[in-house]
C-alpha positions, 0 to 999 in steps of 0.5 A: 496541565502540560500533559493536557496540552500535549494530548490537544496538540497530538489529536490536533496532529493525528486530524490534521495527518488524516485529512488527506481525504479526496472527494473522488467518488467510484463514479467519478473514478470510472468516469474519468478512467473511461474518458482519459488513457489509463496509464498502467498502474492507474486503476481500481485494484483488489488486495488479494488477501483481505479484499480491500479495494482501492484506487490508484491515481496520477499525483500532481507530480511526475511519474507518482501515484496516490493509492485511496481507500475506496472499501477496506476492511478496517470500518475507521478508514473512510473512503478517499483515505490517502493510504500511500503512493505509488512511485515508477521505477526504472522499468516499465514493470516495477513500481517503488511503493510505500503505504502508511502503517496505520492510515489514521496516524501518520506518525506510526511510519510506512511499510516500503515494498515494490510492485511487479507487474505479471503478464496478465496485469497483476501486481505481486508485492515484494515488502523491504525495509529502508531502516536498520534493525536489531537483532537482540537474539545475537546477543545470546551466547553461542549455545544457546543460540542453536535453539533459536530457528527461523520460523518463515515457512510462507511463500513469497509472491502469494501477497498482490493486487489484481485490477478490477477496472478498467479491465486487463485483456482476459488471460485464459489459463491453460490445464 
């Protein structure tokens, strides 16, 4: 019986943590982008990898933005999902960001990165971690311990956004 109560009340908490679903449509969006000043990270922005569209809008608080879903590639995830926030940093062109892990569970956690913005309007993103981690690998002895080599071999900077409206001046790129 006590499992059955545990599994009502933890769907009762994965409904009650998806519910941040705004009622702003893209039409309203543009109307409203189109009518007030954009400030720079307000918009609608294309993930680079993946092509997930989305949007970013001032928060009731000062200096926060609310990231939605406006088309991602994950069908579960509605459109005005609240994915994450978007928080202003001590300069004018890095942004303090963080996005839910999985955006149906909130429980799962957040992935923490920061957002710079290039000369052309572009947000590259820069993931960090906020919590401490284990490394079990260290635990090995010495010898063995050789064998064990770090596989990164990706550039970074390659993950980013670019805006799709309102839109940037054009940038022409010189050969």
């Amino acid at each position: 019986m006590r499992c059955v109560i545990f599994f009502v009340i933890a769907l009762m908490c994965g409904t009650v943590a998806s519910s941040g679903r705004g009622t702003l449509t893209a039409a309203d969006l543009l109307e409203k982008f189109d009518t007030t000043p954009v400030q720079m990270p307000e918009g609608i922005w294309s993930f680079s990898p993946g092509n997930s569209v989305v949007s970013i809008t001032e928060s009731d608080r000062e200096g926060v933005y609310t990231i939605r879903a406006l088309s991602v590639w994950d069908a579960a995830v509605s459109p005005g999902t609240v994915l994450g926030e978007v928080i202003a940093g001590g300069t004018a062109a890095r942004y303090d960001a963080w996005m839910y892990s999985d955006p149906l569970n909130h429980v799962r956690g957040k992935k923490y990165f920061i957002l710079n913005v290039s000369g052309d309007g572009h947000f590259t993103i820069e993931p960090y971690r906020k919590n401490a981690r284990f490394a079990l690998w260290r635990w090995i002895p010495y010898i063995f311990r050789v064998s064990v080599l770090g596989g990164k071999t990706r550039p970074a900077n390659i993950d980013g956004l670019h805006r799709l409206y309102p839109y940037a001046a054009p940038q022409f790129m010189n050969l």
